[in-house]
N, C-alpha and C positions, 0 to 999 in steps of 0.2 A: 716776284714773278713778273716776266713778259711778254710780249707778244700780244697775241687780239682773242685769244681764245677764253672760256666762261667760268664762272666757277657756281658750282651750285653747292652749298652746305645743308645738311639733309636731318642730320641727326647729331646730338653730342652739344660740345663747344669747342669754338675755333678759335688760334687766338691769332690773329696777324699783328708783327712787331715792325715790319718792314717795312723800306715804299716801294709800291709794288705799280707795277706801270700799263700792265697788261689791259686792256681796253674793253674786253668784252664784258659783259653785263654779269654781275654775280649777284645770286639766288639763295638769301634763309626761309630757309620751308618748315617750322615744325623745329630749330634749331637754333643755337647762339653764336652770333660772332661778332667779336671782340677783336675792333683797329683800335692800335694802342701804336700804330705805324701810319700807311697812308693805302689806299685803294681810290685814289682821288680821279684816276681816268676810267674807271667801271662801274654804270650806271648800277645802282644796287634797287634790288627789291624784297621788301620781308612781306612774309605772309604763315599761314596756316602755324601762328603761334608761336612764331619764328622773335627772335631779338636782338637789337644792332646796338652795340656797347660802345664801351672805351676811350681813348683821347686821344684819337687820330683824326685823319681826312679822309672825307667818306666824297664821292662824287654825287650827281644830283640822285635822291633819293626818295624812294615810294613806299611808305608804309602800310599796307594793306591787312589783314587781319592780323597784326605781328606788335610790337613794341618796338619805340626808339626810347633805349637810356643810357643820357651821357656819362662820362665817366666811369672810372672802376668802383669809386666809391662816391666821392663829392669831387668833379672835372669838370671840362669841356669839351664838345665836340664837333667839328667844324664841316659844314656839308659845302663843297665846290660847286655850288649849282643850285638848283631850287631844291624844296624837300613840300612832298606832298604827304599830309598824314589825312587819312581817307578815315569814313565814318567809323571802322571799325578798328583803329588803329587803336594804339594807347601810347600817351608819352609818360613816362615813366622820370620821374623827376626828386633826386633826393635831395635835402637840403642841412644844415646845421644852424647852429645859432647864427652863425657870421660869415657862412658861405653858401653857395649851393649849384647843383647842376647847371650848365646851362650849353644850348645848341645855338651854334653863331655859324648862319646862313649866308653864302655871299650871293647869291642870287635871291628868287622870290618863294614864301612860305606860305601855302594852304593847307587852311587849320579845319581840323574836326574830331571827331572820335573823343576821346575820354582824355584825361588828365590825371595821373593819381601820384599825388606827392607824400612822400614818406620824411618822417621828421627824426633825424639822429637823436640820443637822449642830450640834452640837454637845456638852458633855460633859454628861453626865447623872447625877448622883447617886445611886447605889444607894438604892432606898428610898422615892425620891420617887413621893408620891403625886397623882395627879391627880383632879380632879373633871369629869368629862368629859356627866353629865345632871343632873337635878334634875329635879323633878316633885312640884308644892304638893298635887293630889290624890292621890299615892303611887304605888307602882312596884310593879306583875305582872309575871311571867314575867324569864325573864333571853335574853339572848344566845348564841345558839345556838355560834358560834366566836367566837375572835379571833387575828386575824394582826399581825403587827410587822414591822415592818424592826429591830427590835432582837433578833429571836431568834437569830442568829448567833451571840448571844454564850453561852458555857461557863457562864458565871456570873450572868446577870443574865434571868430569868425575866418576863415581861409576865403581869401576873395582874389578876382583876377582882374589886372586892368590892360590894356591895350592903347597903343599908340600906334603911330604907322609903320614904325620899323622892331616895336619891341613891345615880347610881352612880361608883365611883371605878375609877381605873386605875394600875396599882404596879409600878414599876420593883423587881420584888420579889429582893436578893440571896438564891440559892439555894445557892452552894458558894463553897466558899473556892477559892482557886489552888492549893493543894496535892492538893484533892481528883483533880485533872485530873493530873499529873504520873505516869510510867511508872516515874521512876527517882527512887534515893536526892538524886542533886544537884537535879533537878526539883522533888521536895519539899519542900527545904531549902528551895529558893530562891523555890520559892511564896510557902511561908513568911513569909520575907523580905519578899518584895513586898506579900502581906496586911497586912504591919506598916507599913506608909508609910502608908498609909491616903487615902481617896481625898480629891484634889485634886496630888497628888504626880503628877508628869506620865506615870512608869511603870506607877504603878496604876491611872490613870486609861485608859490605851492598853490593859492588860492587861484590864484588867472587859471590854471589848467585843470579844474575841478569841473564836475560835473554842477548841476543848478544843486540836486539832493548833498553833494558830500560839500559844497559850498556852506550851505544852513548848516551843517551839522560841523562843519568847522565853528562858525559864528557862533556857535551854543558853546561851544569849548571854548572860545575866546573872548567870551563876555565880561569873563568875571560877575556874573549874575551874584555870586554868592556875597560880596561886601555888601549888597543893597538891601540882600533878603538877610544879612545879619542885622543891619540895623532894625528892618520890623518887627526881629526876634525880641531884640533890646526892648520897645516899644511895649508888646505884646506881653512878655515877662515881668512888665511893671505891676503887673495884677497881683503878682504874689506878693511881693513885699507892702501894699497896701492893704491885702487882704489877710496878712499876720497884724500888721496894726491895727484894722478896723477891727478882727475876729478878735485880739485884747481888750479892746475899748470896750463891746460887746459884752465880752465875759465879768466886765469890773465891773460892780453894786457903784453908783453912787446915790444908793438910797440914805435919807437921815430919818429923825424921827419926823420931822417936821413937814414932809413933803412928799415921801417916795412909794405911796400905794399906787398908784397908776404908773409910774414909769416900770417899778418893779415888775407889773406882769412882763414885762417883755424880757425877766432875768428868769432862768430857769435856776439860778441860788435861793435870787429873794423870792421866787414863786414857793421854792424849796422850804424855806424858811432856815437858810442855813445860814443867813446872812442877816445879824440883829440889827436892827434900826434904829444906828447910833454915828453918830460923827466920829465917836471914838477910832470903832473899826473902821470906817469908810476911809481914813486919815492914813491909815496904816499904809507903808509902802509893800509893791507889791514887784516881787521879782518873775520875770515871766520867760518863756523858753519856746519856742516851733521852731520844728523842721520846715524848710522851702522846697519846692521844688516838684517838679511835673514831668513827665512825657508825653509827647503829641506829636501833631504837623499840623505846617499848613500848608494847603493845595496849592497846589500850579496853578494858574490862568490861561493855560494855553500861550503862556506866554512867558513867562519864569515858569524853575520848575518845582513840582512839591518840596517842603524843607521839612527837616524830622529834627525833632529837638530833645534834651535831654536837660532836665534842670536839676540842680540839688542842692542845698544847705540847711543855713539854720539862722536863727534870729532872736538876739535875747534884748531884753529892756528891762528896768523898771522904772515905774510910775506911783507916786502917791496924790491924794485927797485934799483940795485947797478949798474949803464950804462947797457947792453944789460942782464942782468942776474937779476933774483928774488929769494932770498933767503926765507926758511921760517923753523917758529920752530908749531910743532903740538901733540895734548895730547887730550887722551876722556880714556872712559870707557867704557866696554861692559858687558852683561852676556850672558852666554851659558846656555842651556840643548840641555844634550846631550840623548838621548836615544833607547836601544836594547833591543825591546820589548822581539823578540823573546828569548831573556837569562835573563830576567825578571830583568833586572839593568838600571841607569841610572847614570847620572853627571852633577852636576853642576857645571861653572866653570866663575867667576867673573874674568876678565883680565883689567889691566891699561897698557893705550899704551902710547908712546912718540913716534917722526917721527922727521928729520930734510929733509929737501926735495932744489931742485933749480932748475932752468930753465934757459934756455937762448936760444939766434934763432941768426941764420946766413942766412940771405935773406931768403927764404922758407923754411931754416931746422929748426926743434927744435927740444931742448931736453929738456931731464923730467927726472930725476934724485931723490931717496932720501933712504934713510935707517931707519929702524925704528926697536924697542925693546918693545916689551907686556910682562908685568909679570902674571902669572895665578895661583889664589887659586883654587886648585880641590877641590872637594866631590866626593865620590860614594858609591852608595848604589847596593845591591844584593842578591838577594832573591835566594836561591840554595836547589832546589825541585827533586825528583827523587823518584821513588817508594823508600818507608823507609828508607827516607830522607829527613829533611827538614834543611835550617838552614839561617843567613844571617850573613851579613857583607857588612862593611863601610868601608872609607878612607879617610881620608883628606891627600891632601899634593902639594907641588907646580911645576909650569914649569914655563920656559919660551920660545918665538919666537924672534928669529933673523933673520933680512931681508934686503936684496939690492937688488934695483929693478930700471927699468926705461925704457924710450922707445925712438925713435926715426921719429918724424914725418915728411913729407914734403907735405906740405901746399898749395893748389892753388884756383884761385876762376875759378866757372865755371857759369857766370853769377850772376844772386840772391844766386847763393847758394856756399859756401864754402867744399872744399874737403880735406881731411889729409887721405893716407894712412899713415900707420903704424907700425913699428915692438917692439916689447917689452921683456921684461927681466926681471926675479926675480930668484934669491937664498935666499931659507928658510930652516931656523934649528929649529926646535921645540925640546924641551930637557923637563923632568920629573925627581922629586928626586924620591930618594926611598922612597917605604911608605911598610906598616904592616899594613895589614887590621885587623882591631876589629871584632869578632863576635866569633864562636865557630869552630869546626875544617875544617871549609872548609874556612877558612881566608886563604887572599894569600899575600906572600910578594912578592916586586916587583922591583928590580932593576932600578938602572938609564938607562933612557933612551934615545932615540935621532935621530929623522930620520932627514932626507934632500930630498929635490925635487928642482930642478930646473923646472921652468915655462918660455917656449917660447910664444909668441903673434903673430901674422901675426893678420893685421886687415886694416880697414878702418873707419871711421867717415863724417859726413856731416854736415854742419848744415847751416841756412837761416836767415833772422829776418825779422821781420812783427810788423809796426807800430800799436798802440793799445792806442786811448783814449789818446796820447803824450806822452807815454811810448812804448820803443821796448821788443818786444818778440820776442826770440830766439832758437827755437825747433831745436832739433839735432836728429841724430839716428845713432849709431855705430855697428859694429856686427867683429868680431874675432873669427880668429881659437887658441885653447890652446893647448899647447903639453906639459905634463910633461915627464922630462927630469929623468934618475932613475928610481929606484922602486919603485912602486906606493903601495905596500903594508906596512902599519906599523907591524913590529914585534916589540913586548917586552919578556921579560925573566920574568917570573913567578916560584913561587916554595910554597909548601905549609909550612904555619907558623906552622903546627904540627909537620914539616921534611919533610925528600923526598929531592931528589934531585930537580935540577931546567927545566926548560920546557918552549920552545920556541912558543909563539902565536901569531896567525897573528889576525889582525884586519879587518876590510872590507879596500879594497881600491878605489885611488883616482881614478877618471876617466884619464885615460891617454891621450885621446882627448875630446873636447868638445868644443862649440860652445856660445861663451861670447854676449849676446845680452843689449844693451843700449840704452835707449830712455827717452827723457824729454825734458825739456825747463826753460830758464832760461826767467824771468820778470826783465826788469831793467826799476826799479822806478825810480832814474835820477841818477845822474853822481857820488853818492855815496852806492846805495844800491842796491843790487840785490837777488832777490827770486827766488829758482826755486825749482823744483819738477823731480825726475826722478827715471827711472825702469832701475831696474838689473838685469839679469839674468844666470844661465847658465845651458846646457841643452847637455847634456848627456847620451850617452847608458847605464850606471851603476849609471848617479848622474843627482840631479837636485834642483836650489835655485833659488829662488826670492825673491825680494826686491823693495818696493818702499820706498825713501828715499827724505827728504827736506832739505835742503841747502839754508843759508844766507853772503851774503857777504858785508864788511859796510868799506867802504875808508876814510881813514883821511886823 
């Protein structure tokens, strides 16, 4: 168009491709128009919701209740003159990773009204700064707000700076990932993720998270579950010392010479099933238990609860050296292990060996033995997160080392026999390193290795009761446990993509707890005995049970 006359656009959208020369002043009211050509001699004005587009030249220009936005989609747009954007204006500003709108003013810019920048989908660089005005005659006043679709993120701040002829717009990093995190493994493993550094496809998912789906990534990428398998390992030592000691227990080493006091505390020789002779005491004795439990133990607000599953069996024999009982013992278990709440679990197959002995001095006994499990792990891990998913596996192995034993003193108190009690264990559980298989949120894991020491304070009873010409011999024990140490497993983690490494805790053990025992043993005659009994233990943070069967057959 030319000449000197006006143009008002009213309703609709307009789109001018042309250059157009005409002079008079033209008017968005309420409507959109789109130079994508040139109007550079017609002083323009938007108003009443009105919006000035495209990647032309526009003449000196008034924004009034209306919007300026460059470009059709990501351009520039050039104003021949000053450009006034007034308090009620809006500049409308869209950007992508590596480009974005921008209005380049040959004359001078007065700034106010709103700003609201729209982010293209894609991944964005912490940092990146944009040049989104320019203005050859210089820049007054600033920008009243500015809104994002990128403020949702925890960590990545939309900020605006100015200089005299230009203003810019910064993907400004404000907190690390750690800063957001409630808990000790959240930290750690912020941590972590800070160290990949961006382009790394975790960190990169993580920068645009909210503070809430941030933590709850970090619970998914902890790998919590290698730390809390070890105090499984740890934990589970109980059983295999407590099938040696419950043997020890059940073997007579009464003779004729010595064993009226010690015997109250045998429900045999209280029985009188058991003769008072070195003869039988010498005899070896083949013995048989099932292993193995169900429980958990709780979270801390910090790791999450873990549910366990145990099962085997344990066989030995031991015979009679004068006052002392020697014995050698070996079984199998399996474990599952699992932590629902971090969507993983483990399996872990263990072979035990034990060497154990006893022996008594008028009422005292002891109970002594050391034992060594080797454990094939597995695990599996499912690691979900808003826009994120992925998993990963592990195999690899540990093992438990353990000494333990206790000290009773034995008396009868009528029908029933009494042993209080004190007890004793040191346990090492150790892990190789393993390399989890999966895709970027595999973790590798360092060797590992905790320790607890287990104290015992307790008591026992037990009776026998004639039955059909066989004796039955029902007992009930109950102990207080005190682990001795840190009761939480930590292991050292780091992710197989890079990154530094990062320390996680696991749930831990109960530091006190209450060891509960009941059953009865059947002595079918003078070579074989059955019994049946419960185990348990019962805990503020943990809790297992077990009923388990047991044979024992004398040669």
């Amino acid at each position: 168009m030319t000449g000197n006359g006006s143009v008002n656009v009213l309703s609709g959208t307009t789109i001018l491709t042309a250059a157009n020369s005409y002079t008079g002043p033209t008017t968005v009211n309420g409507a959109t128009l789109i130079v994508n050509g040139s109007i550079a001699s017609s002083p323009l004005t938007v108003d009443g919701g009105g919006l000035v587009g495209g990647t032309g030249f526009l003449a000196a220009t008034t924004i009034g209740a209306g919007a300026l936005s460059p470009g059709n989609s990501i351009g520039t747009i050039t104003v021949q003159g000053n450009l006034v954007l007034s308090a009620a204006s809006t500049y409308l500003v869209e950007i992508a990773p590596a480009s974005a709108d921008r209005t380049d003013v040959t004359g001078a810019a007065q700034l106010a009204g709103a700003l609201r920048v729209v982010a293209a989908p894609g991944i964005y660089a912490p940092g990146t700064t944009y040049t989104i005005l320019t203005a050859t005659g210089g820049i007054a006043g600033t920008f009243n707000s500015v809104t994002s679709n990128l403020t949702s993120s925890a960590f990545i701040t939309p900020t605006l700076s100015y200089n005299a002829d230009h203003v810019f717009f910064t993907l400004a990093r404000t907190a690390s990932f750690a800063s957001v995190g409630w808990t000790r493994n959240q930290i750690a493993t912020g941590t972590g993720v800070d160290s990949l550094g961006f382009g790394n496809p975790i960190f990169n998912t993580v920068l645009y998270n909210t503070a809430a789906q941030a933590r709850q990534a970090f619970d998914a990428l902890s790998g919590e579950l290698h730390a809390s398998t070890v105090g499984v390992l740890v934990d589970e030592s109980r059983d295999l010392r407590d099938a040696v000691l419950g043997r020890l227990r059940q073997a007579s080493f009464d003779n004729a010479a010595g064993g009226t006091a010690s015997r109250a505390a045998s429900p045999a020789a209280l029985a009188g099933t058991v003769p008072e002779t070195k003869t039988h005491s010498s005899r070896l004795t083949f013995w048989a238990q099932g292993l193995g439990a169900r429980g958990r133990i709780d979270g801390d607000g910090n790791a999450a609860t873990v549910g366990r599953r145990h099962a085997g069996a344990v066989a030995g024999v031991d015979g009679a050296v004068d006052d002392w009982r020697f014995g050698f013992a070996a079984g199998y278990s399996d474990s599952a292990v699992g932590v629902d709440a971090r969507a993983s679990s483990a399996s872990v197959d263990s072979g035990h060996a034990a060497l154990y002995g006893a022996g008594s001095a008028g009422a005292w006994s002891v109970r002594t033995g050391m034992a060594y499990s080797y454990h094939q792990i597995d695990t599996t891990r499912t690691i979900a997160f808003p826009g994120f998913v992925d998993r990963a596996s592990a195999a690899y192995h540990g093992d438990t080392t353990q000494v333990f034993g206790e000290i009773g003193y034995g008396f009868g108190l009528g029908p029933v026999a009494l042993e209080p009690f004190t007890g004793a264990a040191w346990v090492q559980a150790r892990t190789s390193g393993f390399t989890e298989k999966g895709g970027v949120a595999a973790l590798t894991g360092a060797r590992d290795r905790e320790e607890a020491g287990f104290a015992t304070l307790g008591a026992r009873l037990a009776t026998s009761v004639a039955v059909g010409g066989m004796t039955l011999a029902p007992r009930l024990s109950t102990a207080w446990q005190h682990v001795l140490g840190d009761v939480t497993p930590v292991t050292s983690l780091s992710f197989a993509s890079g990154g530094t490494a990062f320390e996680i805790a696991g749930a831990p053990l109960a530091r006190d707890s209450v060891l509960l025992e009941a059953g009865a043993d059947l002595y079918l005659n003078a070579q074989t005995t059955l019994g049946i009994l419960y185990q348990g233990q019962v805990a503020r943070n943990a809790e297992d049970h077990a009923v388990r069967g047991r044979l024992a057959v004398r040669f």
